[in-house]
PyMOL commands that place a pseudoatom at each C-alpha (Angstrom):
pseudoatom trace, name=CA, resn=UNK, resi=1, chain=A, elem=C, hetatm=0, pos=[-94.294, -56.866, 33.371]
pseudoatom trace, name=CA, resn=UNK, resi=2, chain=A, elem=C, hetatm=0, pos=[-96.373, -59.573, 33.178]
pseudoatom trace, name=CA, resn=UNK, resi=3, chain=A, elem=C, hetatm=0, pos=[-99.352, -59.842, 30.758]
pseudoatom trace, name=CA, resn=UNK, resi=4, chain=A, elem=C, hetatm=0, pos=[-101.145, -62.428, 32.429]
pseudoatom trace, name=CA, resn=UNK, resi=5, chain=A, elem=C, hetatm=0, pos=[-103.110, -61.424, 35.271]
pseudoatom trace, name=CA, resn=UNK, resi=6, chain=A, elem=C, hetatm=0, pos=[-101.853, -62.418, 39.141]
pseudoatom trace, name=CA, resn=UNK, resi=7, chain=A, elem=C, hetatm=0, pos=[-104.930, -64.496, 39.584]
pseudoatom trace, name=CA, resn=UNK, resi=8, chain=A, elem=C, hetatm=0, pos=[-103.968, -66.922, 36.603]
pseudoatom trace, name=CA, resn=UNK, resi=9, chain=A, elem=C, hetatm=0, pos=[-100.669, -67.117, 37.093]
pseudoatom trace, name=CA, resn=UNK, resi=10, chain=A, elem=C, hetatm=0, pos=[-101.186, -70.194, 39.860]
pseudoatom trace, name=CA, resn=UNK, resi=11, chain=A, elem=C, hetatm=0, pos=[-102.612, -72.234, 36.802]
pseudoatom trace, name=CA, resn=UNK, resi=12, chain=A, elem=C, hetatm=0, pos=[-98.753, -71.534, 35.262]
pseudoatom trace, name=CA, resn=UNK, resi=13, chain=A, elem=C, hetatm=0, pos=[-97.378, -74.718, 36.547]
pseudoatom trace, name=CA, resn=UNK, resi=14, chain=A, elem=C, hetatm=0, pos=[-95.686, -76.338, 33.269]
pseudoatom trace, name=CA, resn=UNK, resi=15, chain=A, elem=C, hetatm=0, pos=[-93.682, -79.084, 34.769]
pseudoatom trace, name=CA, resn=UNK, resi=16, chain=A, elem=C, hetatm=0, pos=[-96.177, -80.541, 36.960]
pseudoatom trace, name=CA, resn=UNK, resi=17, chain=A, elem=C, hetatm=0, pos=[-97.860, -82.777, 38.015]
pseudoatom trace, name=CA, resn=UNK, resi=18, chain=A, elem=C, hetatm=0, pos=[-96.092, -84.240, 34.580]
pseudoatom trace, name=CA, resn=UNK, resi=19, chain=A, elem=C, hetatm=0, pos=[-93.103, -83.206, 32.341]
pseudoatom trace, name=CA, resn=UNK, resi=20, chain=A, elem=C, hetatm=0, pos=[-93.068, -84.432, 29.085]
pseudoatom trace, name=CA, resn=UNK, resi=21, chain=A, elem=C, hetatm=0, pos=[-89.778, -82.697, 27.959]
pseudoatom trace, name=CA, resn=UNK, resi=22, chain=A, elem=C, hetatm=0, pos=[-88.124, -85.897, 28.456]
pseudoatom trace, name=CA, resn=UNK, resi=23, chain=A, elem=C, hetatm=0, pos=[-90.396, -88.926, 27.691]
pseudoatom trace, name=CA, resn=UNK, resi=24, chain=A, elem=C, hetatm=0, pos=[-89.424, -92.653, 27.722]
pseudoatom trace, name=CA, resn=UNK, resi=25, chain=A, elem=C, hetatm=0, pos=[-90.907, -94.659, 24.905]
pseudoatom trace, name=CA, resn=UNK, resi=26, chain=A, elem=C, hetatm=0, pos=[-92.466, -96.911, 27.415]
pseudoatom trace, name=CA, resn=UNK, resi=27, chain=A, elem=C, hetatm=0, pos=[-94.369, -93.846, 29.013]
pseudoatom trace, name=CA, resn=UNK, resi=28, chain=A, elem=C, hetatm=0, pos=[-97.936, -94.538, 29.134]
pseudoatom trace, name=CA, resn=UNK, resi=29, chain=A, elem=C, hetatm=0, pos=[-100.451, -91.120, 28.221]
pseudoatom trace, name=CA, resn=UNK, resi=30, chain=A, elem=C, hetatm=0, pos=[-103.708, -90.538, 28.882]
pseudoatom trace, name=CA, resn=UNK, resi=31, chain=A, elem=C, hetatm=0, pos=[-106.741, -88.087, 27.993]
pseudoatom trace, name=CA, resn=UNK, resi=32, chain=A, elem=C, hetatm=0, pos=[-105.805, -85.974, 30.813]
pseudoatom trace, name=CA, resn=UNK, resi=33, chain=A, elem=C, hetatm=0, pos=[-102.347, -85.690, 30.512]
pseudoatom trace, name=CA, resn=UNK, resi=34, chain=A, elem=C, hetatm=0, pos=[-104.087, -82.998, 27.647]
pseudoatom trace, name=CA, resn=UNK, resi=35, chain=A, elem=C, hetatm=0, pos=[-104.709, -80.683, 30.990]
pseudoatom trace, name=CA, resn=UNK, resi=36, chain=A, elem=C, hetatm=0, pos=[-100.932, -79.893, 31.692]
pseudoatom trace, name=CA, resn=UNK, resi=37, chain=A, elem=C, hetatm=0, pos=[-99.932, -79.886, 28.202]
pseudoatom trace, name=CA, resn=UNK, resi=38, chain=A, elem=C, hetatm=0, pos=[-102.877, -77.006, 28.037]
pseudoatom trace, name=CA, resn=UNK, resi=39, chain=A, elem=C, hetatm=0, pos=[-101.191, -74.778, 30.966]
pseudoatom trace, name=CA, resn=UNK, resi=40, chain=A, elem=C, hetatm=0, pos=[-98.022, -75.856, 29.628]
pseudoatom trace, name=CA, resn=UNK, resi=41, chain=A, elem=C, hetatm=0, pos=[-97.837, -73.867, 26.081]
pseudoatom trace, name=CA, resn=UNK, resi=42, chain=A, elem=C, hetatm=0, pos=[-100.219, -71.256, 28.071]
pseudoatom trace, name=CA, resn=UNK, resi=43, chain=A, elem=C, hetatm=0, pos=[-97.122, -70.640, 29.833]
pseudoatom trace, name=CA, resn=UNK, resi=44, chain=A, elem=C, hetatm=0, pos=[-94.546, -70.959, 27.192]
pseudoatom trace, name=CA, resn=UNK, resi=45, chain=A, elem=C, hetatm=0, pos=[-96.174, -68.483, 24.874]
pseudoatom trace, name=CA, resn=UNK, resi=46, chain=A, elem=C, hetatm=0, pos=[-95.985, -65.760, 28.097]
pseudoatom trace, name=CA, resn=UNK, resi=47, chain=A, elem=C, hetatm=0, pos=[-92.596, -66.285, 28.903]
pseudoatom trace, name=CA, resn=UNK, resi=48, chain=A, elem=C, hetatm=0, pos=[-91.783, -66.664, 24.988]
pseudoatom trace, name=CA, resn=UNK, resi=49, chain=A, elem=C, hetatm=0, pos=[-90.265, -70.253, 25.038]
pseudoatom trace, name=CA, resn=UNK, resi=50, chain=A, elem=C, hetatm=0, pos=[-90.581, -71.172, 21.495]
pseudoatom trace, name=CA, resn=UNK, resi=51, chain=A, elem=C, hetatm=0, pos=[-87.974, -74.043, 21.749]
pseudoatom trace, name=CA, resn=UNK, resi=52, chain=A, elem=C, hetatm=0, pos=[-91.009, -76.504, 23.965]
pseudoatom trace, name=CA, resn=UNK, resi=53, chain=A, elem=C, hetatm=0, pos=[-93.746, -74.903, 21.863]
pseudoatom trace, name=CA, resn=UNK, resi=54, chain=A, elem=C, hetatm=0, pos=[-93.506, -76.894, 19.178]
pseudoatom trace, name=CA, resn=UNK, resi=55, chain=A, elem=C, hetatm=0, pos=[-93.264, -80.239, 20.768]
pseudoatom trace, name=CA, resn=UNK, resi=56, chain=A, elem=C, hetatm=0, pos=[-95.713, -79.480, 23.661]
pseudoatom trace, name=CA, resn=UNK, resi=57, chain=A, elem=C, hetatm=0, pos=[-98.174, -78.344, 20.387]
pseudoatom trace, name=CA, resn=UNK, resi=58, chain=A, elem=C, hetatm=0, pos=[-97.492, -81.613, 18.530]
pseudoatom trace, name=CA, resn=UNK, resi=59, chain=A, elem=C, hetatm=0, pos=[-97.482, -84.319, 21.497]
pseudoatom trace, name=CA, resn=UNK, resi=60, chain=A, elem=C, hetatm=0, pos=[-100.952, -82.000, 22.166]
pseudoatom trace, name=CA, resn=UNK, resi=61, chain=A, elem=C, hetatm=0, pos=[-102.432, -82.136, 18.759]
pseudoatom trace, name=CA, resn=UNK, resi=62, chain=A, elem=C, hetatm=0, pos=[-101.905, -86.328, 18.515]
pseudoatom trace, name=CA, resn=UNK, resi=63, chain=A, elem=C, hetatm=0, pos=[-103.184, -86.686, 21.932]
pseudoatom trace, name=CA, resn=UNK, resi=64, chain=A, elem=C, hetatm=0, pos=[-106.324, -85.314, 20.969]
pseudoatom trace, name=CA, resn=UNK, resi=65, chain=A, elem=C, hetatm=0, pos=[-106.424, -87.389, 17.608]
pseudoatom trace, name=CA, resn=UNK, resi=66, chain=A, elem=C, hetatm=0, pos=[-105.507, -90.528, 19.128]
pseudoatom trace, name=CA, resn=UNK, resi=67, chain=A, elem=C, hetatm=0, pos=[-108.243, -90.830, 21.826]
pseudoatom trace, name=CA, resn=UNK, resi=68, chain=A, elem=C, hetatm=0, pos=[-110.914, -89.353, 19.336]
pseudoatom trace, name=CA, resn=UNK, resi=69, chain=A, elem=C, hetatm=0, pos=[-111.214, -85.807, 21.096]
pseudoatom trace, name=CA, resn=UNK, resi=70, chain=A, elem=C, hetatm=0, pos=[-110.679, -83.368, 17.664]
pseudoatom trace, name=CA, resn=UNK, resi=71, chain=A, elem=C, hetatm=0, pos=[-114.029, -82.490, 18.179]
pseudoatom trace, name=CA, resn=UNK, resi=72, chain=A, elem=C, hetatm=0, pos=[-113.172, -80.553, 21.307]
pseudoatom trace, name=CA, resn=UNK, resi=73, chain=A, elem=C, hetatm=0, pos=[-112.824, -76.682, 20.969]
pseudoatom trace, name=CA, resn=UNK, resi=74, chain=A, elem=C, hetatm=0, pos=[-109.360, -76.785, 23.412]
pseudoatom trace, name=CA, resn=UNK, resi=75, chain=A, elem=C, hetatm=0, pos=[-108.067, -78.965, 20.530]
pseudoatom trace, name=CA, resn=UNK, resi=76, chain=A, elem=C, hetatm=0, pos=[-107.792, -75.754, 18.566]
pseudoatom trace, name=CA, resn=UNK, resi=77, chain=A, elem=C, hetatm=0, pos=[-107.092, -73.888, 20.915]
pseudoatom trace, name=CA, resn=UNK, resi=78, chain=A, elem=C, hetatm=0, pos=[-103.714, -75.583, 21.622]
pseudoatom trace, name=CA, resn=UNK, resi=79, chain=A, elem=C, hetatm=0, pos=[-103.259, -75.877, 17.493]
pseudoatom trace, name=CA, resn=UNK, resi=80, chain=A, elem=C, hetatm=0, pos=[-103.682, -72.164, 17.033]
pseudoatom trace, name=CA, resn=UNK, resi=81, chain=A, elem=C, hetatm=0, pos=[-103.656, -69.727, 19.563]
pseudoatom trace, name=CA, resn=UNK, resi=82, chain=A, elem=C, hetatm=0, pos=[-99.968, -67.983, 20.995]
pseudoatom trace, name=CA, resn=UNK, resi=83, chain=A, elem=C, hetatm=0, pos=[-101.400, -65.988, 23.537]
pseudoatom trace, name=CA, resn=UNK, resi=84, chain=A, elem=C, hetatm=0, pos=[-100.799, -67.424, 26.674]
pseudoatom trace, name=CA, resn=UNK, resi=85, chain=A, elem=C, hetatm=0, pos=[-103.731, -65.233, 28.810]
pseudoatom trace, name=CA, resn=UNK, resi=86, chain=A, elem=C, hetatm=0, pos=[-106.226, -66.209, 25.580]
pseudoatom trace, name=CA, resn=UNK, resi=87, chain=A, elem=C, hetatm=0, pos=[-105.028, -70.079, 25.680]
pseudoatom trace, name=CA, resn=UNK, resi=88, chain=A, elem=C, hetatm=0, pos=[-105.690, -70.219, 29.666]
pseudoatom trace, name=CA, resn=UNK, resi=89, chain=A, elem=C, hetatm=0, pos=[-109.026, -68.745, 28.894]
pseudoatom trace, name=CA, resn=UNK, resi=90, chain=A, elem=C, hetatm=0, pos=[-109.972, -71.214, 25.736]
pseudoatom trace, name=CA, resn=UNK, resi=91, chain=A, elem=C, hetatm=0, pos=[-108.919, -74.527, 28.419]
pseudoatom trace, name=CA, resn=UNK, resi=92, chain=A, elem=C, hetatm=0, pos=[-111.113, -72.881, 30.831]
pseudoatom trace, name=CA, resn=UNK, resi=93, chain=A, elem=C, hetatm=0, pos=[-109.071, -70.646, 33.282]
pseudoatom trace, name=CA, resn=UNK, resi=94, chain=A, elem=C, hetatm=0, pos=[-110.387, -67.621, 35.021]
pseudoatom trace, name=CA, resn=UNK, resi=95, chain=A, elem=C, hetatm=0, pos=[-109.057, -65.208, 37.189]
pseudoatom trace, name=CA, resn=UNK, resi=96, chain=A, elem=C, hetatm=0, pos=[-112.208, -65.970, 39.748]
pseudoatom trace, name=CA, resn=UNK, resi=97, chain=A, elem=C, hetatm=0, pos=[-114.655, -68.498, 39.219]
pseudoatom trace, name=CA, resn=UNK, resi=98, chain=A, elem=C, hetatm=0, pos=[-118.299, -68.182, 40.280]
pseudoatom trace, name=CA, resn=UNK, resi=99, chain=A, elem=C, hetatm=0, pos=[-119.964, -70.838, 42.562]
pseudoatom trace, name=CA, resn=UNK, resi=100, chain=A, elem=C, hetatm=0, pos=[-121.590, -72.917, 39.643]
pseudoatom trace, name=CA, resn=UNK, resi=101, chain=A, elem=C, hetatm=0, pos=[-118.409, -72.806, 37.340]
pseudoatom trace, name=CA, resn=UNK, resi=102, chain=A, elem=C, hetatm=0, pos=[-117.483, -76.224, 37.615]
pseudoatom trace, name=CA, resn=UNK, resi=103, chain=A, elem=C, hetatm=0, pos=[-114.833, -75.809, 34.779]
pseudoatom trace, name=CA, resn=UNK, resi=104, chain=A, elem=C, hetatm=0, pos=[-113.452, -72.563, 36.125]
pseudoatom trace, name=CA, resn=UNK, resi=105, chain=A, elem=C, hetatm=0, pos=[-113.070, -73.630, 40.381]
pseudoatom trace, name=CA, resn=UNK, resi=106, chain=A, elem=C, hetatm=0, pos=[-111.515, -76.983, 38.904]
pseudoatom trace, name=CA, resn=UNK, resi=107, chain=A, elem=C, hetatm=0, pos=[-108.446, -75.274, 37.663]
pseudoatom trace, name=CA, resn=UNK, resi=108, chain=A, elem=C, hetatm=0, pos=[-108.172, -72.521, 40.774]
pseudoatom trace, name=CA, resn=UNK, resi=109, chain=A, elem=C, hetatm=0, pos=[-108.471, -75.625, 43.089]
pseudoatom trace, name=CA, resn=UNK, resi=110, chain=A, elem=C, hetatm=0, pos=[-105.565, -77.538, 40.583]
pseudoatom trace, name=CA, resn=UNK, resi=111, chain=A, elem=C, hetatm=0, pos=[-103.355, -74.000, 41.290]
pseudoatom trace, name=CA, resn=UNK, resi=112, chain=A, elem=C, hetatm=0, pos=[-104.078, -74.603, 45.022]
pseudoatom trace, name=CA, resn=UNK, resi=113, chain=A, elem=C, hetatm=0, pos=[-102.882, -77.877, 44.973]
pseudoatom trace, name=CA, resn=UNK, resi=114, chain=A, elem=C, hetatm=0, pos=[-99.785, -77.290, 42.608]
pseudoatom trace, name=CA, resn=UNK, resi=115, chain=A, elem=C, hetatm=0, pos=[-98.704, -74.139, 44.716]
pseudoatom trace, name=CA, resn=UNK, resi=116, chain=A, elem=C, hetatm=0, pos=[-95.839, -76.525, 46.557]
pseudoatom trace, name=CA, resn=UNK, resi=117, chain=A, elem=C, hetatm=0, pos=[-94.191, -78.182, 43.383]
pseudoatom trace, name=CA, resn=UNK, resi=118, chain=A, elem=C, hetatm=0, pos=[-92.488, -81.464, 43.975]
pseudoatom trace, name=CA, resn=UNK, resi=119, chain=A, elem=C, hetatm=0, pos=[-88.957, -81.298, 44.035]
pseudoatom trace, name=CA, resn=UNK, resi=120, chain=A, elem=C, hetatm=0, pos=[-88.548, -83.651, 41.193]
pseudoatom trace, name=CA, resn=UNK, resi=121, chain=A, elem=C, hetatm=0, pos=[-90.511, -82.256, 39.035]
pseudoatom trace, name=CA, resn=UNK, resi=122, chain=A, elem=C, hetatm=0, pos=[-88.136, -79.995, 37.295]
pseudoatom trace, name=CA, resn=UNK, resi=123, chain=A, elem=C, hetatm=0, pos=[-90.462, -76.830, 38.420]
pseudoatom trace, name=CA, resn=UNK, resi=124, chain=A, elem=C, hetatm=0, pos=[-87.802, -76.179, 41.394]
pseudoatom trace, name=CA, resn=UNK, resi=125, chain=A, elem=C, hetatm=0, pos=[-84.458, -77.247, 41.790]
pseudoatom trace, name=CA, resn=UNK, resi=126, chain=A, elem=C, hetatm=0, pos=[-82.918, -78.416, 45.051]
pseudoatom trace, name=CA, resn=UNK, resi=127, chain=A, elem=C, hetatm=0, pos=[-85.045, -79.001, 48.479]
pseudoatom trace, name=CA, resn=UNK, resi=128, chain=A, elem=C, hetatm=0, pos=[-87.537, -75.947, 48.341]
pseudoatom trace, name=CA, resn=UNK, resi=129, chain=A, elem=C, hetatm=0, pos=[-89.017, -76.878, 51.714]
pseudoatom trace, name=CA, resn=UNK, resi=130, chain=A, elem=C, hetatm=0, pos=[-85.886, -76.395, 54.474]
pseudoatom trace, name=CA, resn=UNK, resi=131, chain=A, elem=C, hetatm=0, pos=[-86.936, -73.322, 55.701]
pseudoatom trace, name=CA, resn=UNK, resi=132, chain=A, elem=C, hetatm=0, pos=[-83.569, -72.152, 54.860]
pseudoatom trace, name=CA, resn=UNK, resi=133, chain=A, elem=C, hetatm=0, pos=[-80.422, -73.642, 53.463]
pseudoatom trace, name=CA, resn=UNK, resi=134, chain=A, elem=C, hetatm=0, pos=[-77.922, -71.911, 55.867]
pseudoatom trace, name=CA, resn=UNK, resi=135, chain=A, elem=C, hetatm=0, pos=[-78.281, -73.806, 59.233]
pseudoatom trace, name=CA, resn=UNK, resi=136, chain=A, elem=C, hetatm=0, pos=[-76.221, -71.313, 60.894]
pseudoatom trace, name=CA, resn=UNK, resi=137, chain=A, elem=C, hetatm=0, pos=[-79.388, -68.854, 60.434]
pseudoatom trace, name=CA, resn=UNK, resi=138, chain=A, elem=C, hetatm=0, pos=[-82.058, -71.289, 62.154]
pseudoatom trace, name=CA, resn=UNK, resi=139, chain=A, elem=C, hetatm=0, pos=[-81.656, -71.584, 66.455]
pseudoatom trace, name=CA, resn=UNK, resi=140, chain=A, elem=C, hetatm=0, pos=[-80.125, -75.013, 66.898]
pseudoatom trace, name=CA, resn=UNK, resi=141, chain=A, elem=C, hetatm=0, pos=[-82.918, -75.434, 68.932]
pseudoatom trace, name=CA, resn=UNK, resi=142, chain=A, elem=C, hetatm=0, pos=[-85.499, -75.228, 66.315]
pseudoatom trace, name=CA, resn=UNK, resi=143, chain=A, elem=C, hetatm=0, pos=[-83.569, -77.079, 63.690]
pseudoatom trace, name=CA, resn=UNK, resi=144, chain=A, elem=C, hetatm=0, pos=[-85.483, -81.072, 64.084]
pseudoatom trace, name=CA, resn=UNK, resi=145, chain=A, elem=C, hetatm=0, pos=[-88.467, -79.033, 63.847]
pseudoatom trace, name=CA, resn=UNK, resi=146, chain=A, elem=C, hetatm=0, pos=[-87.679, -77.636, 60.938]
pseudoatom trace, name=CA, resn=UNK, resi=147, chain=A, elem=C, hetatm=0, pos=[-86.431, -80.602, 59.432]
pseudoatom trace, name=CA, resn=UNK, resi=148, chain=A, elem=C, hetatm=0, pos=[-89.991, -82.655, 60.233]
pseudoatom trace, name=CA, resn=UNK, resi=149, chain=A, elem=C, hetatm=0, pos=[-91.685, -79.421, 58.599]
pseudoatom trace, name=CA, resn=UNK, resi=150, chain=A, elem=C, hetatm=0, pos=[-89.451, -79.583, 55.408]
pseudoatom trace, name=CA, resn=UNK, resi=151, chain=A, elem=C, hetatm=0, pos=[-90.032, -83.417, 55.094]
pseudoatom trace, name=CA, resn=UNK, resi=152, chain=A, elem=C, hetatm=0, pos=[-93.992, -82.699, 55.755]
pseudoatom trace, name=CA, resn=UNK, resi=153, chain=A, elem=C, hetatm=0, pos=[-94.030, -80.428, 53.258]
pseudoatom trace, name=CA, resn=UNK, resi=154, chain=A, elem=C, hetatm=0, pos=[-92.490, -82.087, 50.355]
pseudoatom trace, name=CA, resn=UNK, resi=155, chain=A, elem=C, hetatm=0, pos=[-94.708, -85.487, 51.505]
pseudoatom trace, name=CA, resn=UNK, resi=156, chain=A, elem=C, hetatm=0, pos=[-97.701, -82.725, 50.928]
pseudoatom trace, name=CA, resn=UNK, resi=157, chain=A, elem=C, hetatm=0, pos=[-96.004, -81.778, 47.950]
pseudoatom trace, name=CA, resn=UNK, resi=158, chain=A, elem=C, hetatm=0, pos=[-96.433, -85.184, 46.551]
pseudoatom trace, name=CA, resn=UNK, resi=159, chain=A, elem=C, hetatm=0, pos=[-99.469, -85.884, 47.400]
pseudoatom trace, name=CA, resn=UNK, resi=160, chain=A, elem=C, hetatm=0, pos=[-100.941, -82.709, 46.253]
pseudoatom trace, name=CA, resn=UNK, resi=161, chain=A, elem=C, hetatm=0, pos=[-99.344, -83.711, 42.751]
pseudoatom trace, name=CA, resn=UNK, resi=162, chain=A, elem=C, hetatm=0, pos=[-101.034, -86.993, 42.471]
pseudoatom trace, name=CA, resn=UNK, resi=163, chain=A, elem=C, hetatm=0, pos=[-104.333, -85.215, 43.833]
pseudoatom trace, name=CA, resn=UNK, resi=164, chain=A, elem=C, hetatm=0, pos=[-103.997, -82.900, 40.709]
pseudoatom trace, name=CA, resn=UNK, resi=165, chain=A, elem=C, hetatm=0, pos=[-103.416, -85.741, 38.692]
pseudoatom trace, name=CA, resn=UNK, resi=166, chain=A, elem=C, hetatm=0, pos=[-107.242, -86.968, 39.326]
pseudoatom trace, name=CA, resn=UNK, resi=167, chain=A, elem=C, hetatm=0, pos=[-108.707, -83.265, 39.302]
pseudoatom trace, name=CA, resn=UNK, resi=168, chain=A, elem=C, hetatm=0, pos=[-107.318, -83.255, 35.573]
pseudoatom trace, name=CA, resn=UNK, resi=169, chain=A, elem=C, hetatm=0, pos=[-109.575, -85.969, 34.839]
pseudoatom trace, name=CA, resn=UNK, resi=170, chain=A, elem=C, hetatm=0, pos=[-112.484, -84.026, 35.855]
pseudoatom trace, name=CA, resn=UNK, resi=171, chain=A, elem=C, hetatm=0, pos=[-110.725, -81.055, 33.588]
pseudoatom trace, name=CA, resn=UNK, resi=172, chain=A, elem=C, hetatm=0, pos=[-110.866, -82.811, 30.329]
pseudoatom trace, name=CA, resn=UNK, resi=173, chain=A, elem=C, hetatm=0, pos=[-114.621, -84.438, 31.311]
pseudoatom trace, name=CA, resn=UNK, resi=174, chain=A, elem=C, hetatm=0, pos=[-115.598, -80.823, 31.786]
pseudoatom trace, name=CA, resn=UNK, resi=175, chain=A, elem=C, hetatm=0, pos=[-113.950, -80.083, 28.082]
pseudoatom trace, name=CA, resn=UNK, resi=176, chain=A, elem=C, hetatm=0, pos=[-116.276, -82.625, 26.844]
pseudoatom trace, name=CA, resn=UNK, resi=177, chain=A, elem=C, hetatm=0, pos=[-114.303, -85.537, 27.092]
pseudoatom trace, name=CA, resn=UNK, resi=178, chain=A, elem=C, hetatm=0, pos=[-116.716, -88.680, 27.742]
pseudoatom trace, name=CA, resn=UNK, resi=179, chain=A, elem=C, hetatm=0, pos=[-116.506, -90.211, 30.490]
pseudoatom trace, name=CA, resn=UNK, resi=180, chain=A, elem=C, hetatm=0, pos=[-115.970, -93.584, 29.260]
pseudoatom trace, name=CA, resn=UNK, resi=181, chain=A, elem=C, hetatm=0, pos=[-113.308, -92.560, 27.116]
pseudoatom trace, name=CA, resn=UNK, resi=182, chain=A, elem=C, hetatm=0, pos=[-111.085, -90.939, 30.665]
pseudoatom trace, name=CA, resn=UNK, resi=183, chain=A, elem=C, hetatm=0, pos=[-109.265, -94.272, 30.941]
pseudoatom trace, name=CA, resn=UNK, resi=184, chain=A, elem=C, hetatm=0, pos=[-107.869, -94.645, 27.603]
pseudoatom trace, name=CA, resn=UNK, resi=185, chain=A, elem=C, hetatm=0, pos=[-104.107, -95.355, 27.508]
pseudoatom trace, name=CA, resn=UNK, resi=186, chain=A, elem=C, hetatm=0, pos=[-101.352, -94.976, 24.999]
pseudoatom trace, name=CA, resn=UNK, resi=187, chain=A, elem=C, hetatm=0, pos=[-97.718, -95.507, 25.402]
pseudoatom trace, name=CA, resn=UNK, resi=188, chain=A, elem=C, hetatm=0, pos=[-95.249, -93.164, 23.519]
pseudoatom trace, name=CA, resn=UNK, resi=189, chain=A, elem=C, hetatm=0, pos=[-93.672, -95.829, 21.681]
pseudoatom trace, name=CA, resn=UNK, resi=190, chain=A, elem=C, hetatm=0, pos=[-97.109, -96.489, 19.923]
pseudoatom trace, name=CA, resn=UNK, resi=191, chain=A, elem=C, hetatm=0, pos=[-97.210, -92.578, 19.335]
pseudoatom trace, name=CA, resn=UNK, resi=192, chain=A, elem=C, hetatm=0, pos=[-93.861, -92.891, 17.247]
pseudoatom trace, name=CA, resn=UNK, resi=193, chain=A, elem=C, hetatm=0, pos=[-94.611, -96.134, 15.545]
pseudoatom trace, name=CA, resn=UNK, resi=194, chain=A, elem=C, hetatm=0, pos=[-97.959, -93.820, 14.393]
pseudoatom trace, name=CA, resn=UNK, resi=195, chain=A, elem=C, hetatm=0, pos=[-95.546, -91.123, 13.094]
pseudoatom trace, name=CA, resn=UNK, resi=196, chain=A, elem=C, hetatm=0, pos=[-94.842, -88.870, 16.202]
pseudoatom trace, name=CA, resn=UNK, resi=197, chain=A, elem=C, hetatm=0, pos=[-91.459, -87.524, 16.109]
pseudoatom trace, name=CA, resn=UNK, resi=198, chain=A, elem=C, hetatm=0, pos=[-90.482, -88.034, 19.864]
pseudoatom trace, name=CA, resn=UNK, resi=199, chain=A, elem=C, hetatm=0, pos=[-88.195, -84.795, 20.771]
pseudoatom trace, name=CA, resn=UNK, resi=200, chain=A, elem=C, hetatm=0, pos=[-86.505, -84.384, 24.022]
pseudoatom trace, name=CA, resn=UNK, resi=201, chain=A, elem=C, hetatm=0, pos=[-84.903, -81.170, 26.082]
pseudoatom trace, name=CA, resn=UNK, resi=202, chain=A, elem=C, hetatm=0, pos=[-82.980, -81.495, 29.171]
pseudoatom trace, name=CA, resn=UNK, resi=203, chain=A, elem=C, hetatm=0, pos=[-85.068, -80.923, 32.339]
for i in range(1, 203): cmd.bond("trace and resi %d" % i, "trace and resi %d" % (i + 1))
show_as sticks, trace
zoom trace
């Protein structure tokens, strides 16, 4: 059984919008790439998978020192806590968020929108949206319109993603990230020429 409670588990969505299990030195990063690395370890202490903890942590930890955020209590947070229900909390994840948490309806709003994982993203393998994968189950004469659904939903799928992408933005602002610091970029490759040790896993 589970020990994080059904309402956070939508905010459990490691892969997406980014995965950084398999990053190409010319990758460019950003403050709120710091969002999904958050949810990330959140879910890879539940599901005990040590073998991403320790790169997620570190990629994490000189994120936050590279775009001058140490200051921030998620930083940490990420460093220090293995508890994936008490990391979700720390980032700002409740189970339901009142009216004036800004912080708190920014993340059930980012599990909304990452509830249809893009197909590439490593989260799902194969074409989740054909409504099923034996034809010989579906009327024939139902089958285009299930084929315009499927392609629909995996267009929605991708849009949702780069949607989230934005909302993660407004995550890290709400963490206390200025403003004026959002747009900050760093590619990998300056990361390991500043001592990172660039680890990869297969997707």
């Amino acid at each position: 059984m589970s020990l994080i409670p059904d309402s956070l588990t939508a905010s459990l969505t490691p892969f997406v919008p980014r995965d950084y299990r398999y990053l190409f030195e010319s990758e460019v990063l950003e403050p709120a790439d710091l969002v999904t690395i958050g949810s990330a370890l959140a879910w890879m202490h539940a599901g005990q998978h040590e073998d991403l903890v320790g790169w997620y942590r570190a990629l994490g930890e000189v994120l936050f020192q590279r775009f001058s955020l140490g200051a921030l209590p998620q930083r940490r947070a990420l460093r220090e806590l293995t508890s994936g229900p008490e990391l979700l909390r720390a980032i700002g994840v409740v189970g339901s968020p009142e009216w004036d948490d800004a912080l708190g309806r920014s993340w059930w709003m980012r599990g909304l929108l990452l509830g249809l994982p893009e197909v590439g993203s490593g989260a799902l393998a194969g074409d989740p949206y054909q409504l099923t994968f034996d034809r010989t189950r579906m009327p024939v004469e139902l089958q285009p319109l299930a084929s315009v659904v499927a392609e629909e939903l995996s267009a929605h799928a991708r849009s949702a993603n780069a949607l989230a992408r934005k909302l993660d933005r407004a995550i890290v602002a709400l963490w206390g990230c200025p403003v004026d610091r959002l747009d900050q970029r760093v590619t990998v490759a300056e990361l390991v020429a500043g001592g990172l040790q660039l680890q990869t896993f297969e997707p």
